[in-house]
C-alpha positions as CSV (number, residue, x, y, z in Angstrom):
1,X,-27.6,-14.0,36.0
2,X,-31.1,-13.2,35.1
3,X,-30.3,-10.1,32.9
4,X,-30.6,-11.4,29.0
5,X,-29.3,-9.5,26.0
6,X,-31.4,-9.4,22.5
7,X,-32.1,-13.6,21.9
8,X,-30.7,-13.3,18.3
9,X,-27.5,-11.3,19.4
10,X,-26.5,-13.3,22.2
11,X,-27.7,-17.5,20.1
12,X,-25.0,-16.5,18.2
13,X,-22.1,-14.2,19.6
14,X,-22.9,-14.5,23.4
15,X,-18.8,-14.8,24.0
16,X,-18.1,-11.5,22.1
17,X,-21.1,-9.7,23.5
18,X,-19.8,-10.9,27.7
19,X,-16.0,-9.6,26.1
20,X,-17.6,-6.9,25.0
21,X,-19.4,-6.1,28.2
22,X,-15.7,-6.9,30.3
23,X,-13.7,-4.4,28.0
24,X,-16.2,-1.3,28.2
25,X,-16.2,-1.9,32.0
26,X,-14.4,0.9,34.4
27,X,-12.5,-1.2,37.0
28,X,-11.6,1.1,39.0
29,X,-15.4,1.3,40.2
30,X,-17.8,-1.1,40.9
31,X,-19.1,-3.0,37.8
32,X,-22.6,-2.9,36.4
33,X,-24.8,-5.0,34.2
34,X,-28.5,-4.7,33.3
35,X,-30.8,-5.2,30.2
36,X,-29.9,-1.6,29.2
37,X,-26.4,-2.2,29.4
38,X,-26.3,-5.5,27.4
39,X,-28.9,-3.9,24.5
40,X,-26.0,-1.0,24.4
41,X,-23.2,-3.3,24.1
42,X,-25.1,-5.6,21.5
43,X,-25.6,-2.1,19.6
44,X,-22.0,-1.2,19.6
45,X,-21.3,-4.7,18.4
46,X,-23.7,-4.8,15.2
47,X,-22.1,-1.5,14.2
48,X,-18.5,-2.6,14.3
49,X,-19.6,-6.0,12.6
50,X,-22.3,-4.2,10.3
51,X,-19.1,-1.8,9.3
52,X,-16.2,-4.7,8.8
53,X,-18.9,-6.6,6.6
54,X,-19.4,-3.4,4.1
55,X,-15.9,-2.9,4.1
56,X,-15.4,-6.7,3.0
57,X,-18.3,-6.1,0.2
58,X,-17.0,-3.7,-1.0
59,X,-13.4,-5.3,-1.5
60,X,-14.3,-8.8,-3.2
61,X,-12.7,-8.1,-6.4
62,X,-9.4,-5.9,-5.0
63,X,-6.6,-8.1,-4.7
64,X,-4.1,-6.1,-2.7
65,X,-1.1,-8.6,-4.5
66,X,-1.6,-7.5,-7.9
67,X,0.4,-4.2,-8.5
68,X,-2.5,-2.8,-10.7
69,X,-4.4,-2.1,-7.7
70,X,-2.1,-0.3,-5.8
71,X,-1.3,3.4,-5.6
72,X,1.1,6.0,-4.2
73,X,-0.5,6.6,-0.7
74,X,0.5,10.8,-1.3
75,X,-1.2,10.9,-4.5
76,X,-4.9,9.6,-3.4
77,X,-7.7,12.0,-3.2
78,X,-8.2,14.1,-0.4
79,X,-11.1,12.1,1.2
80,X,-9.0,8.6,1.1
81,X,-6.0,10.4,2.4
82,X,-8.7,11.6,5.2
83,X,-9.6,8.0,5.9
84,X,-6.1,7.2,6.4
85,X,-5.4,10.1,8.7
86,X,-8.5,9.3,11.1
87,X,-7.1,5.1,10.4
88,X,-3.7,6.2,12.0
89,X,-5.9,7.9,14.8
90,X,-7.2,5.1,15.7
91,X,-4.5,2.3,16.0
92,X,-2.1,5.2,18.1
93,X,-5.2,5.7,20.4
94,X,-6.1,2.3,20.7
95,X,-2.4,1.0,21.3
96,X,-1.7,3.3,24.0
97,X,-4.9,2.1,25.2
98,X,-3.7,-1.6,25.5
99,X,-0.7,-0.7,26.7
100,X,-2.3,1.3,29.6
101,X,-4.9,-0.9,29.8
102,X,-7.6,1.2,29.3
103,X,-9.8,-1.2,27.8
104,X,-13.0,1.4,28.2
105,X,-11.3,3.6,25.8
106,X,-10.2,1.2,23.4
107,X,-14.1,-0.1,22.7
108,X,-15.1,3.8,22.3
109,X,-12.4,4.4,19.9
110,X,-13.7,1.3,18.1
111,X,-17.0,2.3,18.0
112,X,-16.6,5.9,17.6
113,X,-14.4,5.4,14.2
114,X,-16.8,2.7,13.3
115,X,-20.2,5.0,13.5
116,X,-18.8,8.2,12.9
117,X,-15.5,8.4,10.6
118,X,-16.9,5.1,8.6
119,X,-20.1,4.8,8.1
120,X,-21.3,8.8,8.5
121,X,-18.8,10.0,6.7
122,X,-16.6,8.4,4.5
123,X,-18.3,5.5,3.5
124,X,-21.1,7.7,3.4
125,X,-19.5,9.9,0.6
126,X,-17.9,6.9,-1.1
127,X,-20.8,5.0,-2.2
128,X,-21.2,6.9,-5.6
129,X,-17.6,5.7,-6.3
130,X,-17.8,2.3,-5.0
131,X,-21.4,1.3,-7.2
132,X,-21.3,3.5,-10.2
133,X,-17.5,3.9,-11.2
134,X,-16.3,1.3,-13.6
135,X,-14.7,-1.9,-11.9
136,X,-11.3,-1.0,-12.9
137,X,-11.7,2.8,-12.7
138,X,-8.1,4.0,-10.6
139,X,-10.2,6.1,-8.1
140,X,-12.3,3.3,-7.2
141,X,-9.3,0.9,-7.0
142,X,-7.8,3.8,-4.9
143,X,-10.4,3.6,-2.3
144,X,-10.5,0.3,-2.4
145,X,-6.9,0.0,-1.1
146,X,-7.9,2.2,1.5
147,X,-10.8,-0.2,2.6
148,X,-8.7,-3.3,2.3
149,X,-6.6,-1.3,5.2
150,X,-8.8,-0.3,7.7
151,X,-10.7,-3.5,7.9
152,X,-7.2,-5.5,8.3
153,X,-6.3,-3.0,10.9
154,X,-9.0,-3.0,12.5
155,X,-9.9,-6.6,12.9
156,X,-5.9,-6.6,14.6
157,X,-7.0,-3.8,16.8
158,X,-10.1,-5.4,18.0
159,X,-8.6,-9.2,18.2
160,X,-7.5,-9.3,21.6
161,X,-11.6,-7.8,22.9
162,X,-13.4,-9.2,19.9
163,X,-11.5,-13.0,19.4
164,X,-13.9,-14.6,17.1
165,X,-15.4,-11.5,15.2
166,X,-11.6,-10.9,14.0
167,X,-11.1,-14.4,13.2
168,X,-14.2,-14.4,10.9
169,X,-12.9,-10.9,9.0
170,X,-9.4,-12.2,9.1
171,X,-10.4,-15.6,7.3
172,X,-12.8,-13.9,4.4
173,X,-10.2,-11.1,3.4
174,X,-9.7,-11.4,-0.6
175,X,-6.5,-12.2,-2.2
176,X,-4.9,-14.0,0.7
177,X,-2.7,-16.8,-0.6
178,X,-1.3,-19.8,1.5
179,X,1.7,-18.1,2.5
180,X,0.0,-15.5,4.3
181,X,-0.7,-15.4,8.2
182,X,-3.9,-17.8,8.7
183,X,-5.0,-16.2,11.7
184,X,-5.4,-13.0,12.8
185,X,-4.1,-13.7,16.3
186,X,-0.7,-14.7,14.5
187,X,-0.7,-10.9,13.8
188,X,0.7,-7.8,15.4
189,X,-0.8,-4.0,15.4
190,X,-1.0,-2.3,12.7
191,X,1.4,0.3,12.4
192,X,0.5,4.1,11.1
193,X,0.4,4.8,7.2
194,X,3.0,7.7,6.9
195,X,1.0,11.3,5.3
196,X,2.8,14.1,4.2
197,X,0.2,16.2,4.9
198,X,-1.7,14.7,8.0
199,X,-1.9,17.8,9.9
200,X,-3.4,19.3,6.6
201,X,-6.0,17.0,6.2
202,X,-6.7,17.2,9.8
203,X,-7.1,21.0,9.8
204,X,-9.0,21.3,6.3
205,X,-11.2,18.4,6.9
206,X,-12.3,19.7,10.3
207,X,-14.0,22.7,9.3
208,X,-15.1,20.7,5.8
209,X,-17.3,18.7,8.1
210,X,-18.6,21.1,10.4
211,X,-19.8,22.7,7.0
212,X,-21.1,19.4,5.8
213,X,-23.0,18.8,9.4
214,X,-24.9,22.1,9.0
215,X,-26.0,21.1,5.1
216,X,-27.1,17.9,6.2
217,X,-29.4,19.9,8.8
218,X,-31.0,21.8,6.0
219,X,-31.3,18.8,3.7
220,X,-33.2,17.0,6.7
221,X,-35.1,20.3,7.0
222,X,-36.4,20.3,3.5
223,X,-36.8,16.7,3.1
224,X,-39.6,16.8,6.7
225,X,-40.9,19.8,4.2
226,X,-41.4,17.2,1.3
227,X,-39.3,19.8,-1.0
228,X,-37.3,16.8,-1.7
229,X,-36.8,13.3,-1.3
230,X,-33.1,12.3,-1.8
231,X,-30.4,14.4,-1.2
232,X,-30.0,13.9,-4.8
233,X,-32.6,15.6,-5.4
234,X,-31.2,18.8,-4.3
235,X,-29.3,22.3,-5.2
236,X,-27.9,23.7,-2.5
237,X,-26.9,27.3,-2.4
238,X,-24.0,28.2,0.0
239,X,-23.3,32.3,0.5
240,X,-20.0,32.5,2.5
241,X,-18.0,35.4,3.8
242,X,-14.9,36.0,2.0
243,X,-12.2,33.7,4.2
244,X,-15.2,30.8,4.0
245,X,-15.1,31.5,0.0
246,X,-11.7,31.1,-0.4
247,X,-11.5,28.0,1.8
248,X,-14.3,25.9,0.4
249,X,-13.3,27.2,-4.1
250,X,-10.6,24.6,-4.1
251,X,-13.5,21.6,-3.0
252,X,-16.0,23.2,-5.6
253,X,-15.8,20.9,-7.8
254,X,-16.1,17.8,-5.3
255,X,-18.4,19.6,-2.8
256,X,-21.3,17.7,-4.5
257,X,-19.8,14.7,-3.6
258,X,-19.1,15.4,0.3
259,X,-22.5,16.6,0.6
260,X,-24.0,13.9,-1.6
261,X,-26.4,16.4,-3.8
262,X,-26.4,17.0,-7.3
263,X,-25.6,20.3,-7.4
264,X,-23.6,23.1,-5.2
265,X,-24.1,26.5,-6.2
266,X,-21.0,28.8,-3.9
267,X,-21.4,32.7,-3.4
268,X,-18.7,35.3,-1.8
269,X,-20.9,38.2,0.5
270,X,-19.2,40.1,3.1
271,X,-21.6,39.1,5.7
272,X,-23.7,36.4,6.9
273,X,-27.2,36.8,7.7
274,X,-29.2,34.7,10.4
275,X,-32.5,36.1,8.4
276,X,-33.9,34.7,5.0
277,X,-31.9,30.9,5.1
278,X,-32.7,27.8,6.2
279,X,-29.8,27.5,8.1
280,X,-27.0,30.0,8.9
281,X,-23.2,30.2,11.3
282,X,-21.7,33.4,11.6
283,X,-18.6,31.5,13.2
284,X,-18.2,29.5,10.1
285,X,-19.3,32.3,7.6
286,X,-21.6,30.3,6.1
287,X,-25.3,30.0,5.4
288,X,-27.1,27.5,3.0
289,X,-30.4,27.2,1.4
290,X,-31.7,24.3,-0.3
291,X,-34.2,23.7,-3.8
292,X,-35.2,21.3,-5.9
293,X,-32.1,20.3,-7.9
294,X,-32.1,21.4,-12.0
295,X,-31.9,18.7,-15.0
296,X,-32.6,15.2,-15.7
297,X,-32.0,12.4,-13.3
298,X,-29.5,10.1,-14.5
299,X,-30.5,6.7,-14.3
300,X,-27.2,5.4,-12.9
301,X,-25.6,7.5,-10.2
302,X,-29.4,9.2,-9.8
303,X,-27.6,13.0,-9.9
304,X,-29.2,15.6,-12.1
């Protein structure tokens, strides 16, 4: 009774924060609760609300009845398609999770998706396409499908822990008409998007990241070094072994994007040095330097 979570949190969403704080509990042991706890809890919160609210930003003008702004699912890019794969992840873990009621690992599912496939990574890479693509442009309509799915999905998933958070998502999604179910607890669980290639995706885009991980370690590197300031503002030079070459040639052309620099310069060598790089893995036959990107900066997507 005398523990008391962040004042602004808990004024306003003191319900979700105590459901919150039930679901992430271990029942099978003694309970616990302290200030720590509560300030963990309100975290994981604000980054599953912080994450539903970008996704609804970013979906004001997508109006998933008008066929225009829907797409094959199979012929997306790679990185939506990637979305989806770690979507359908998440509502077969969180299901069985319900149905065994492991409520524990439903809330680190949540969060986990939330903090790490959302907002580190895809929505991450995505911005670019989301603010500088023209409205209408199919690829930013594409991903804008995708977005309109995982923030229905998850406000399902999360309606039976976090009741009025789902309501409020549910009750601002675009392009709902009269017809359609008025509240989310009307609902049932989402069901998995079918991939032809999920297995694919999940192999490729597993390595991808670990490659991504170690550039983003370099970048940070440079940027303490004042060498840059944005990753923007950067070249990075990757020299990879010959299996590492021929995985990452196909992506050359989007690397920039994953990586969110300007430019991506790829070499083949036969063997990877620890010596003379910034960073270096011999396990994923890579090793990557960074400079100061080449060109002019262009004033509305900020690349060179």
């Amino acid at each position: 009774g005398n523990v008391v979570a962040p004042q602004d949190v808990i004024k306003q969403y003191g319900a979700e924060i105590l459901r919150l704080w039930v679901a992430a509990q271990d029942y099978q042991d003694d309970l616990r609760i302290s200030q720590q706890i509560l300030k963990q809890l309100v975290e994981q919160y604000r980054k599953i609300r912080n994450t539903c609210r970008y996704l609804l930003s970013n979906i004001y003008d997508y109006n998933f009845n008008d066929p225009s702004h829907q797409f094959e699912i199979n012929e997306l890019p790679e990185l939506d398609r990637w979305a989806l794969m770690r979507l359908n992840k998440l509502i077969v873990n969180v299901r069985k999770g319900y149905k065994e009621f492991d409520f524990r690992q439903i809330v680190h599912e949540l969060d986990y998706f939330c903090s790490v496939d959302m907002s580190a990574t895809y929505l991450d890479i995505l911005k670019d396409r989301l603010y500088t693509f023209r409205q209408d442009s199919p690829l930013r309509r594409g991903s804008q499908m995708v977005l309109y799915k995982v923030v229905t999905g998850l406000a399902q998933l999360m309606a039976p822990i976090l009741s009025f958070t789902a309501e409020d998502v549910w009750n601002v999604l675009p392009g709902k008409t009269k017809e359609d179910v008025n509240s989310v607890h009307l609902e049932i669980f989402p069901e998995v998007t079918v991939l032809k290639d999920q297995e694919f995706l999940e192999s490729q885009w597993k390595k991808l990241l670990e490659i991504r991980v170690l550039i983003l370690g370099a970048l940070e590197q440079q940027r303490r070094d004042k060498v840059i300031g944005s990753s923007l503002e950067a070249r990075v030079i990757l020299q990879t072994t010959p299996d590492c070459y021929r995985f990452l040639v196909d992506y050359e052309q989007d690397l920039p994007t994953f990586f969110i620099v300007s430019q991506v310069i790829l070499r083949e060598i036969e063997k990877i040095s620890m010596q003379g790089h910034l960073v270096a893995d011999i396990s994923l036959g890579v090793s990557v330097d960074v400079i100061k990107a080449v060109g002019e900066k262009c004033e509305r997507c900020w690349n060179y």
